[in-house]
N, CA, C and O of each residue as an XYZ file, in Angstrom:
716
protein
N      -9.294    -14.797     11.484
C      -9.159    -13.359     11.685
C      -8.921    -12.685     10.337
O      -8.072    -13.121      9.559
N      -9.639    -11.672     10.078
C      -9.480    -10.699      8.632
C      -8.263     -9.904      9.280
O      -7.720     -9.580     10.336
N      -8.222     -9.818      7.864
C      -6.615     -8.631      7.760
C      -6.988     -7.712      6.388
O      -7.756     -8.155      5.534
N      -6.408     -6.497      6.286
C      -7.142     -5.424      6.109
C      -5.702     -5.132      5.169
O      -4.967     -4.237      5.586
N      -5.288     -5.887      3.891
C      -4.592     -5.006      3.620
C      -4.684     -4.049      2.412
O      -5.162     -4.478      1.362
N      -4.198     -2.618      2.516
C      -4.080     -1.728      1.872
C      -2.859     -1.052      0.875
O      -1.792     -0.805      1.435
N      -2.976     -0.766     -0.492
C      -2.076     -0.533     -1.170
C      -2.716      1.405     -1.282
O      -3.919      1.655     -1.216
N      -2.018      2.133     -1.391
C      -1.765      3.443     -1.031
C      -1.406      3.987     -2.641
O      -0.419      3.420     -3.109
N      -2.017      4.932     -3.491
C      -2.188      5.699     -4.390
C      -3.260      6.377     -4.753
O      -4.344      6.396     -4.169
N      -2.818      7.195     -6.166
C      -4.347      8.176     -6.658
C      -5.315      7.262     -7.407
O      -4.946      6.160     -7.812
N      -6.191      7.587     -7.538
C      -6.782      7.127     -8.882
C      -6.777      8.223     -9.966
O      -6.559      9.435     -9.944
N      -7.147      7.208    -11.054
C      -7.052      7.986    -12.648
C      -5.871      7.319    -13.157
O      -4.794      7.015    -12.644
N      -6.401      7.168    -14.368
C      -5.455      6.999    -16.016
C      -4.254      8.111    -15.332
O      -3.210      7.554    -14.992
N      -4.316      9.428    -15.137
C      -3.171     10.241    -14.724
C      -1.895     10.040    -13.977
O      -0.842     10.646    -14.177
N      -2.162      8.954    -12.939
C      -1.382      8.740    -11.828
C      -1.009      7.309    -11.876
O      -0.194      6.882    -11.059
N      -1.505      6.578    -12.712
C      -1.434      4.868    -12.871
C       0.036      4.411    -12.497
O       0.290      3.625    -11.585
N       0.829      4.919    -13.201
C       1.901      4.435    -13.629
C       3.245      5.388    -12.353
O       4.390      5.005    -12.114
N       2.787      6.197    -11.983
C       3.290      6.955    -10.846
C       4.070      6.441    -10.087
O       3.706      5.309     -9.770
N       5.298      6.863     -9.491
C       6.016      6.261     -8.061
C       5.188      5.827     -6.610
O       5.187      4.895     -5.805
N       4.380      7.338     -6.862
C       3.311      7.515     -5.721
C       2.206      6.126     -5.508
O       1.657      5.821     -4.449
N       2.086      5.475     -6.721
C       0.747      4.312     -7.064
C       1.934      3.399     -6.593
O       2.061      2.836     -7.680
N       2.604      2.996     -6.054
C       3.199      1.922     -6.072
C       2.712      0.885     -5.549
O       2.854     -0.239     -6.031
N       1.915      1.214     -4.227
C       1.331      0.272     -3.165
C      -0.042      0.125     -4.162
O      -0.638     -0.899     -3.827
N      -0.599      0.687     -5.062
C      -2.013      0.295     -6.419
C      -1.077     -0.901     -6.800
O      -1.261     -2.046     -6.386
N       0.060     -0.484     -7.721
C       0.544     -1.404     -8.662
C       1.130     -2.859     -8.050
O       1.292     -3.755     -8.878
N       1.363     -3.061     -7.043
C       1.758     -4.110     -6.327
C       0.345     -4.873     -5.956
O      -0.049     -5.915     -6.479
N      -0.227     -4.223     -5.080
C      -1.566     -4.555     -4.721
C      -2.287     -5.390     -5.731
O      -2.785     -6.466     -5.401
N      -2.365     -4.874     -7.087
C      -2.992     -5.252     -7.870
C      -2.054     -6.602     -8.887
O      -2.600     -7.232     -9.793
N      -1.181     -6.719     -8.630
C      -0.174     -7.962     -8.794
C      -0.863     -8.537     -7.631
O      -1.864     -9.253     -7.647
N      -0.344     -8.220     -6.854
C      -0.913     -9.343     -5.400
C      -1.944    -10.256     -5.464
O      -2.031    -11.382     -4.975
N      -3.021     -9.360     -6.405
C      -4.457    -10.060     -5.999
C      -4.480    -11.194     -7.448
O      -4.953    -12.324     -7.331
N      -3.799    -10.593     -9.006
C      -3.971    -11.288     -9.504
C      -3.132    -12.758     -9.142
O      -3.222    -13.911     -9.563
N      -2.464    -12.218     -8.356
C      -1.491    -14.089     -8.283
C      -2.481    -14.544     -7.234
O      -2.204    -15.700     -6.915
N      -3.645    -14.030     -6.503
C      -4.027    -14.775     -5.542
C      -5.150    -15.643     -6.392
O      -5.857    -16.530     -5.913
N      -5.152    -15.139     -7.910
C      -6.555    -15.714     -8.693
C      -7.246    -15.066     -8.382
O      -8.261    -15.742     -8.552
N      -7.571    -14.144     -7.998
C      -8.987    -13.009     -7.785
C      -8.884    -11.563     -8.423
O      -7.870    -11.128     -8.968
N      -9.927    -10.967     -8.296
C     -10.023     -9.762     -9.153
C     -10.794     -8.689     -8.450
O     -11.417     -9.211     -7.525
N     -11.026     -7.267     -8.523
C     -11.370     -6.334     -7.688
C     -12.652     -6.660     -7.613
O     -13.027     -6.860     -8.769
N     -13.789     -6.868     -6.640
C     -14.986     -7.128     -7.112
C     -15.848     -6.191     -6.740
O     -16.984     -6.473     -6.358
N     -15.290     -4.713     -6.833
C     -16.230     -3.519     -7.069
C     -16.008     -2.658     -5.690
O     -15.227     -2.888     -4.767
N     -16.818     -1.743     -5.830
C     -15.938     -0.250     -4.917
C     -17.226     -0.284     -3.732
O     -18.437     -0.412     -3.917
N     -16.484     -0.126     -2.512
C     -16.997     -0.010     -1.513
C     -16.008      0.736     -0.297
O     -14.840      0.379     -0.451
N     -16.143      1.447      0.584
C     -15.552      2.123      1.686
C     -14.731      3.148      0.909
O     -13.651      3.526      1.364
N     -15.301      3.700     -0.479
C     -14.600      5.037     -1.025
C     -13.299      4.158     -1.837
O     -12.553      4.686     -2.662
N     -13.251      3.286     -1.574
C     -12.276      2.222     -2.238
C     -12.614      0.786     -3.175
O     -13.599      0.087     -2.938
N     -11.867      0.559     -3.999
C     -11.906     -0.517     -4.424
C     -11.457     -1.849     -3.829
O     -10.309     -1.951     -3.395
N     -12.460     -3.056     -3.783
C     -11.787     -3.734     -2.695
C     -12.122     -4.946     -3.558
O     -12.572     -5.022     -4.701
N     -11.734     -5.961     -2.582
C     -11.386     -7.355     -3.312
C     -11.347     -8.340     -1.839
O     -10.990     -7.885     -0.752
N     -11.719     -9.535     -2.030
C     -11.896    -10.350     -0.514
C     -10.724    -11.213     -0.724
O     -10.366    -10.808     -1.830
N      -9.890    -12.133     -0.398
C      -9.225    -13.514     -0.955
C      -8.442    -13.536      0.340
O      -8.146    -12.793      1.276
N      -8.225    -15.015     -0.176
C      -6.802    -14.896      1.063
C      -5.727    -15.061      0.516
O      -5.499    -15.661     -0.534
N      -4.857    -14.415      1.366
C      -3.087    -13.682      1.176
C      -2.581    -14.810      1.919
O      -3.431    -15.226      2.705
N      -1.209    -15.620      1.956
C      -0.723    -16.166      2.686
C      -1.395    -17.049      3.344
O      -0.920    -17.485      4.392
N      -2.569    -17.474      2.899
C      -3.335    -18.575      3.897
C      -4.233    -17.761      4.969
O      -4.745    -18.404      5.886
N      -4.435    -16.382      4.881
C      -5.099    -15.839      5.873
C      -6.276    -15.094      5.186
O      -5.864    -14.245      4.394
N      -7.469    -15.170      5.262
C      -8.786    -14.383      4.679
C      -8.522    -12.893      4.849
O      -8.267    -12.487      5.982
N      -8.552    -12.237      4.061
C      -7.713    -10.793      3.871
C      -8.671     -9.978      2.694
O      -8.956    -10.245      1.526
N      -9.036     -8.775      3.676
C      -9.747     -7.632      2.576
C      -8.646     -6.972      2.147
O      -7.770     -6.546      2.900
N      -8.656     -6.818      0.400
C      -7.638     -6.022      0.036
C      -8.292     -4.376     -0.118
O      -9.430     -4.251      0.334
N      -7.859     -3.536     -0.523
C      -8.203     -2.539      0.161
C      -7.555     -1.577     -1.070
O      -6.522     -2.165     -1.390
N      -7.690     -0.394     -1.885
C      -7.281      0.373     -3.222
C      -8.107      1.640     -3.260
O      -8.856      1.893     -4.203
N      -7.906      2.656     -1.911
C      -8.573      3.873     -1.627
C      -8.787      4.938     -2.703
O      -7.781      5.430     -3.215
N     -10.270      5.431     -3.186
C     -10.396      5.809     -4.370
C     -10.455      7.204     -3.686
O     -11.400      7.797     -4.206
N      -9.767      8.110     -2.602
C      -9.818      9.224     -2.012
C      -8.927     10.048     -2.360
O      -8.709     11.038     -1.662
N      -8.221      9.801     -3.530
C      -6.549     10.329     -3.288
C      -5.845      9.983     -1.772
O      -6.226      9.557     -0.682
N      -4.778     10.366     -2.300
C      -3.883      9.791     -0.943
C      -3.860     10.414      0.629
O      -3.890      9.808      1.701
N      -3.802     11.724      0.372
C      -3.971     12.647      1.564
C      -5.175     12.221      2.311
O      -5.135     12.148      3.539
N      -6.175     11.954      1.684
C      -7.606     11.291      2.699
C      -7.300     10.024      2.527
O      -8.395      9.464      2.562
N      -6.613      9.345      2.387
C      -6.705      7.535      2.165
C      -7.013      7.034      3.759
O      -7.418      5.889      3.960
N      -6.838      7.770      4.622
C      -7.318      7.289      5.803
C      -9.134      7.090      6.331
O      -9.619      6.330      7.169
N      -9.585      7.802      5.709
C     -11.241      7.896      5.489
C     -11.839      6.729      4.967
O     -12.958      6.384      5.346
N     -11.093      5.986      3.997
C     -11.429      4.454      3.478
C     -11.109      3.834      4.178
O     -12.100      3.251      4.618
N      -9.991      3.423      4.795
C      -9.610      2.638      5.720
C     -10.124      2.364      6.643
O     -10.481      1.205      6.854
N     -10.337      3.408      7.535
C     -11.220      3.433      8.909
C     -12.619      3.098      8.882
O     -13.163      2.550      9.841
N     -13.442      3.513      7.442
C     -14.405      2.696      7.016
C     -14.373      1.426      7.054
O     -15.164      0.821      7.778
N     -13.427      0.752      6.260
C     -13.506     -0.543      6.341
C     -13.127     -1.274      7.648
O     -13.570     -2.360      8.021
N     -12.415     -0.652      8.147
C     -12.015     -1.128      9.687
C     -13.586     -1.041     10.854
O     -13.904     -1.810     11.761
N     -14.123     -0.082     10.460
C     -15.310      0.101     11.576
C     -16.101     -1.013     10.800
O     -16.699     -1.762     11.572
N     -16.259     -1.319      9.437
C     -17.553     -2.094      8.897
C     -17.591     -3.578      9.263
O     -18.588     -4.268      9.475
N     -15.688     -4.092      9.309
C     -15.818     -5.633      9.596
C     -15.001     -6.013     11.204
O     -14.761     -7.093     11.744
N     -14.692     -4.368     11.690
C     -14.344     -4.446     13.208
C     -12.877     -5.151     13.195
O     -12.491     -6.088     13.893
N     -12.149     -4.400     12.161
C     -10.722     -4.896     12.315
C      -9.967     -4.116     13.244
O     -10.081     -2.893     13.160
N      -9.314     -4.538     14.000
C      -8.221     -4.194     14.800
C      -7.309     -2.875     13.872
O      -7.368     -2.739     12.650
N      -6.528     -2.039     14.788
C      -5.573     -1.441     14.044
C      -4.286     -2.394     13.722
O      -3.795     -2.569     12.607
N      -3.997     -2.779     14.549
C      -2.938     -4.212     14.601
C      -2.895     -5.844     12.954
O      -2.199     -6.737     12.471
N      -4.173     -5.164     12.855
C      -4.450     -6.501     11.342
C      -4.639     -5.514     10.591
O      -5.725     -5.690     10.039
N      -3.857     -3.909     10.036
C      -3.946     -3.397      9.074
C      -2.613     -3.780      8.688
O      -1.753     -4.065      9.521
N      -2.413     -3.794      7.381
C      -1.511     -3.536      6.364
C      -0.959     -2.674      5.681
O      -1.471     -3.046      4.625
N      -0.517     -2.068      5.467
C      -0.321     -0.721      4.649
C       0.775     -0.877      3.263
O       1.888     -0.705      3.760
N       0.968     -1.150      1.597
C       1.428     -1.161      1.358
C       1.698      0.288      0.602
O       0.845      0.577     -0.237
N       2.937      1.378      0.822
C       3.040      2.587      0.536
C       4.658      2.824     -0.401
O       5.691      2.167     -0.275
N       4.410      3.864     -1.222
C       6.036      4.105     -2.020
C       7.000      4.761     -0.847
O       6.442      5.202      0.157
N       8.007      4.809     -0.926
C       8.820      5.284      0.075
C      10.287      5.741     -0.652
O      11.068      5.056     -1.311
N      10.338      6.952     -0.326
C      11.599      7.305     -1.394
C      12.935      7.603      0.066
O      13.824      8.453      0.108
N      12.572      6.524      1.094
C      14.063      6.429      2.065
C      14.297      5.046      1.503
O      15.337      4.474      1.828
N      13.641      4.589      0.883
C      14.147      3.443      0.530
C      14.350      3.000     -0.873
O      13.471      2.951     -1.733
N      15.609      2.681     -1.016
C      16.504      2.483     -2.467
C      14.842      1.585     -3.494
O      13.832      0.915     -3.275
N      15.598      2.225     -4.590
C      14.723      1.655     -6.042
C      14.854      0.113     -5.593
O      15.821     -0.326     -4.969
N      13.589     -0.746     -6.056
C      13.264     -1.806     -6.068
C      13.879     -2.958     -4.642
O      14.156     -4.155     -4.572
N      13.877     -1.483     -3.412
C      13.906     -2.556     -2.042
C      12.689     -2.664     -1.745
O      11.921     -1.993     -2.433
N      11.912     -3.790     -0.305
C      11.151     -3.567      0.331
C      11.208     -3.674      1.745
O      11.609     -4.714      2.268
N      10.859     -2.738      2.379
C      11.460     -3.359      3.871
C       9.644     -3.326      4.779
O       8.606     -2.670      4.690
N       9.914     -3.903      5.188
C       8.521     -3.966      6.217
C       8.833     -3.573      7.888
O       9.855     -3.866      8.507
N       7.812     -2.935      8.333
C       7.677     -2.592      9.970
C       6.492     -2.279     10.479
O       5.457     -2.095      9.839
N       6.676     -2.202     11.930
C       4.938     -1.980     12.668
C       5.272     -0.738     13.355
O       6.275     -0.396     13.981
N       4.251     -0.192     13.098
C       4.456      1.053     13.472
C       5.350      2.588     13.595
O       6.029      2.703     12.575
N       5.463      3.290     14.150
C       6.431      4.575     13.730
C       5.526      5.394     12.972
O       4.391      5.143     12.567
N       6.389      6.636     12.832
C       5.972      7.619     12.403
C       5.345      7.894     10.826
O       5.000      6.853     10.268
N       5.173      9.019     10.119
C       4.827      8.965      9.049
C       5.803      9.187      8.098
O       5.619      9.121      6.883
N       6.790      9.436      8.626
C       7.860      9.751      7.055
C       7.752     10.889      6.325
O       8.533     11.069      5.391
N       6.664     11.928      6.671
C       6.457     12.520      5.516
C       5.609     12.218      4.482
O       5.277     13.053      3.641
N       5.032     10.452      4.493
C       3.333     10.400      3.611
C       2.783     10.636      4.202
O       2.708     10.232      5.363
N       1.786     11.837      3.362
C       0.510     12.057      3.273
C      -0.205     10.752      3.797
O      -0.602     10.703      4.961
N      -0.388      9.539      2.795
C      -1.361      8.720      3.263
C      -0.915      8.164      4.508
O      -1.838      7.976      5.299
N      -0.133      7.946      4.787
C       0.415      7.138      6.031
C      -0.506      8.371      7.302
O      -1.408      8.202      8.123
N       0.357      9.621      6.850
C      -0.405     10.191      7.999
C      -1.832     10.751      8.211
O      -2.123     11.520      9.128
N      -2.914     10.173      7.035
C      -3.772      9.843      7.019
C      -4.641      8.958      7.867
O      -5.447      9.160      8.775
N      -4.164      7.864      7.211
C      -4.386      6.530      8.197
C      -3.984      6.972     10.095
O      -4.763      6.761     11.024
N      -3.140      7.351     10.169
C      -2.467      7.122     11.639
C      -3.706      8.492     11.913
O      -4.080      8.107     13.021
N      -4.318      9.422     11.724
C      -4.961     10.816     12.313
C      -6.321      9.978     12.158
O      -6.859      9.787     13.249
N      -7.067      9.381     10.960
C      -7.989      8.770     10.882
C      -8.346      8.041     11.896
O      -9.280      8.368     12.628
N      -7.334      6.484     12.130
C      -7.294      5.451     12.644
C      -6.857      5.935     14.156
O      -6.719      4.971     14.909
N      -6.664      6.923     14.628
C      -6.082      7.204     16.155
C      -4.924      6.204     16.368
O      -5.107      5.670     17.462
N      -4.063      5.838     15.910
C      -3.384      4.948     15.992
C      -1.879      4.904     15.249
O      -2.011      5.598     14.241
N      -0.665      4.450     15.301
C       0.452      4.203     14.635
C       0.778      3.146     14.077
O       1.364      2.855     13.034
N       0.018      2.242     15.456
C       0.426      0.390     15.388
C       0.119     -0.327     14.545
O       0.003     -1.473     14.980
N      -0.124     -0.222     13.302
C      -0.529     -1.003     12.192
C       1.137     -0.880     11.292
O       1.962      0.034     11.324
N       1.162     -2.401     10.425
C       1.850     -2.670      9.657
C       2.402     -1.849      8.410
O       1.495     -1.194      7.895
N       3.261     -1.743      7.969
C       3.782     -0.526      6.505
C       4.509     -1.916      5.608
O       5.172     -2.827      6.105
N       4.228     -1.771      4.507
C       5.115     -2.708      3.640
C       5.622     -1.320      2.822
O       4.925     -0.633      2.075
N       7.299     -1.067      3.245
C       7.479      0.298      2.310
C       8.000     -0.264      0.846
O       8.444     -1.412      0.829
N       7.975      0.273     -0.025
C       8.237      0.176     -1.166
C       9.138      0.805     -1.695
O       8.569      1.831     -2.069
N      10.202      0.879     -1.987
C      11.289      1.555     -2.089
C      11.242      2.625     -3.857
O      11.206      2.176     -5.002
N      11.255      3.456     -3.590
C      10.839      3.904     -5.055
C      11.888      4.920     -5.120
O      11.522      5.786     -5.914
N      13.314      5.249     -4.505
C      14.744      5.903     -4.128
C      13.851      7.505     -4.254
O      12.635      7.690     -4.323
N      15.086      8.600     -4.252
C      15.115      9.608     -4.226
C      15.480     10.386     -5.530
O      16.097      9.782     -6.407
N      15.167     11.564     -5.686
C      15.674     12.195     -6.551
C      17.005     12.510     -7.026
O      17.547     13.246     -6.202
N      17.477     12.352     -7.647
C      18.742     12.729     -7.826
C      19.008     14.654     -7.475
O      18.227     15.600     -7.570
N      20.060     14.595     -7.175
C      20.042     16.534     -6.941
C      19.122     16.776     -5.527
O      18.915     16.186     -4.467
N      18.711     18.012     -6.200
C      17.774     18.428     -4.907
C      16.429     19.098     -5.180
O      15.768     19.914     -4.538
N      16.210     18.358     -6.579
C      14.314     18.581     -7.184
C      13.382     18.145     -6.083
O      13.627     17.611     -5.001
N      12.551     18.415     -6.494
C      11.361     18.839     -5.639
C      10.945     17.191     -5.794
O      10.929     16.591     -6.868
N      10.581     16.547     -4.335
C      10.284     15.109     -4.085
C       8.485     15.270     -4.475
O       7.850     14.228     -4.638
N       7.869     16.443     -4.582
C       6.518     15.631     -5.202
C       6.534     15.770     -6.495
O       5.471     15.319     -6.923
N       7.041     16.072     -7.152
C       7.785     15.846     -8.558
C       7.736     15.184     -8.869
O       7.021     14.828     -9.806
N       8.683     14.441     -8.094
C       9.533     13.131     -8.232
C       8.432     11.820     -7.902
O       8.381     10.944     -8.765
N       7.540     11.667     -6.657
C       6.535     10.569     -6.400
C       5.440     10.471     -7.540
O       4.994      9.388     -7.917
N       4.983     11.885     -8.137
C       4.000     12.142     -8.921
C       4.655     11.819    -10.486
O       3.839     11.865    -11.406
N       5.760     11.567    -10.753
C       6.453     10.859    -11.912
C       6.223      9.453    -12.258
O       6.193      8.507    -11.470
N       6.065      9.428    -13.528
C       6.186      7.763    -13.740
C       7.482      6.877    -14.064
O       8.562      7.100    -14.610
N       6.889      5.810    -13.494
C       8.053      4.918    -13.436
C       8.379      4.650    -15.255
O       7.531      4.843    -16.126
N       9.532      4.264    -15.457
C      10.686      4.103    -16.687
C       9.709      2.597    -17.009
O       9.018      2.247    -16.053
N       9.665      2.121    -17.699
C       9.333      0.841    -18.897
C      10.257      0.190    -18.120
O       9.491     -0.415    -17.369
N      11.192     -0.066    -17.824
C      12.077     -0.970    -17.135
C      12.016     -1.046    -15.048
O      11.964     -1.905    -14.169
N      12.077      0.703    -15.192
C      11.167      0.135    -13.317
C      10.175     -0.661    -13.021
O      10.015     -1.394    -12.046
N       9.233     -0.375    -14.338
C       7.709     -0.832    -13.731
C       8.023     -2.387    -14.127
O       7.709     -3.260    -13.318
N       8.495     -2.656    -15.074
C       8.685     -4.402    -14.825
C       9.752     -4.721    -13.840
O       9.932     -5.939    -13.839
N      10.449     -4.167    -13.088
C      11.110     -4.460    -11.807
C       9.735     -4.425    -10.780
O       9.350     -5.465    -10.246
N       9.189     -3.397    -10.608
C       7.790     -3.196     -9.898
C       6.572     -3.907     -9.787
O       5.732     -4.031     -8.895
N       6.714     -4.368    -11.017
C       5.774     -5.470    -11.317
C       5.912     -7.403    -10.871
O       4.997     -8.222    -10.784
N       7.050     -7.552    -10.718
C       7.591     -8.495    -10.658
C       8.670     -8.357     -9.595
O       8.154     -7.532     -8.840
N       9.829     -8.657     -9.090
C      10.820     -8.598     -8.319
C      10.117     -7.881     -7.327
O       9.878     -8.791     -6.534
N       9.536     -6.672     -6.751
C       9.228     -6.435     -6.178
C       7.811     -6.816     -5.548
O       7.711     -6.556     -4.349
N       6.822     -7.329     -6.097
C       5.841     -8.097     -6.155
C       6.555     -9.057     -5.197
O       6.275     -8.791     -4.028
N       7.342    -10.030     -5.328
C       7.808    -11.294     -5.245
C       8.353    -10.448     -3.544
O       7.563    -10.677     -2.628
N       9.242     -9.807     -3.278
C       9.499     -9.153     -2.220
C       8.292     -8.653     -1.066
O       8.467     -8.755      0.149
N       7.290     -8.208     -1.574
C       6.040     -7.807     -0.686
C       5.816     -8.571     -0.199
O       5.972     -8.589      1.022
N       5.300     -9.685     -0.915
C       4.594    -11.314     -1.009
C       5.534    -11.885      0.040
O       5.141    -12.414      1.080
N       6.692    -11.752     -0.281
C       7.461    -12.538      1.410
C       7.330    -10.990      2.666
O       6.887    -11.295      3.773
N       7.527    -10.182      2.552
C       7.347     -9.622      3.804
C       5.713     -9.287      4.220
O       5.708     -8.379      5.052
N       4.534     -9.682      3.936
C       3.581     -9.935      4.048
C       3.125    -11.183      4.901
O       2.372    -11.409      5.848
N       4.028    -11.913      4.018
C       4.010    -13.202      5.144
C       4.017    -13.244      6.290
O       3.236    -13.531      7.197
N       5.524    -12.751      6.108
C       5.989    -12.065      7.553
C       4.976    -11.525      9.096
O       4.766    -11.884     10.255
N       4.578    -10.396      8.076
C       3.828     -9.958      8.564
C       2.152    -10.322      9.070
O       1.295     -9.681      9.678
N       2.208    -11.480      8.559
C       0.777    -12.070      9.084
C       1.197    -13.188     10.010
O       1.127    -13.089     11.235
N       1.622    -14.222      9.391
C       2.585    -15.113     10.352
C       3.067    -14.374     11.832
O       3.066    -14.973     12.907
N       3.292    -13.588     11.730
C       4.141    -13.101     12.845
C       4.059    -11.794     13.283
O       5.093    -11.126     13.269
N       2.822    -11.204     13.747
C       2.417     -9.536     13.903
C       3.395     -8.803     15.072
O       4.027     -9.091     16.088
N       3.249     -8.288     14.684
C       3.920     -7.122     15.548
C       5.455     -7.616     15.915
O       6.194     -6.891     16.582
């Protein structure tokens, strides 16, 4: 069975390094520890085939901006007839503390754009979230500010690594053991 998973950001040099790219910057750790590499853009996205955890898995890097990231998805879901249930979603999440990850199936959107993308796209809720914890603003600044900011030289190697290592087990999880 394919599994469909998706990491959630913009594209461009502009946004690389962003809170918002978090589910790019993980994603793209992910694939290099799997030994594979993006092998070119298809469904409005950049995608990559390998298997995750022992399971054959399209990775998935929506080149729509985030607000449409559901338009790639559902592409790729209609092209290889994936279930909503074998999506993945890896997204930044500022309810959740700097460098946590928590994983769940289904629920609401939180307030992402892409999440509530996917769920209006996909007619659906029931697909997987790997949230990414990227905390909150301090004070009471403006949170797209704050997602559209880049991470510190010292987050992004927490981001890069420790948190990497965190996805990678709740992924598991999440294939091993759906819903």
């Amino acid at each position: 069975m394919l599994k469909l998973i998706v990491g959630l950001g913009n594209p461009g040099d502009k946004y690389h390094k962003t809170r918002h790219n978090a589910g790019f910057l993980i994603l793209d750790q992910i694939l290099s520890r799997a030994g594979g590499s993006w092998q070119g853009r298809k469904f409005d996205a950049d995608y990559a085939r390998v298997p995750i955890c022992g399971t054959d898995s399209l990775l998935l890097k929506p080149q729509t901006f985030m607000n449409l990231s559901g338009r790639s998805v559902t592409q790729a879901m209609r092209f290889y007839k994936i279930a909503i249930e074998d999506v993945i979603v890896l997204h930044d999440d500022i309810d959740v503390p700097f460098g946590k990850v928590k994983a769940r199936t289904g629920g609401g959107h939180g307030g992402h754009n892409g999440i509530r993308s996917i769920m209006a796209e996909g007619g659906a809720e029931n697909f997987a979230r790997v949230k990414l914890g990227v905390g909150r603003p301090h004070g009471v600044g403006d949170v797209s500010n704050w997602v559209l900011g880049n991470f510190t030289v010292d987050e992004l190697i927490q981001v890069e690594t420790e948190m990497v290592d965190e996805a990678l087990i709740r992924l598991q999880g999440l294939i091993r053991n759906p819903g």
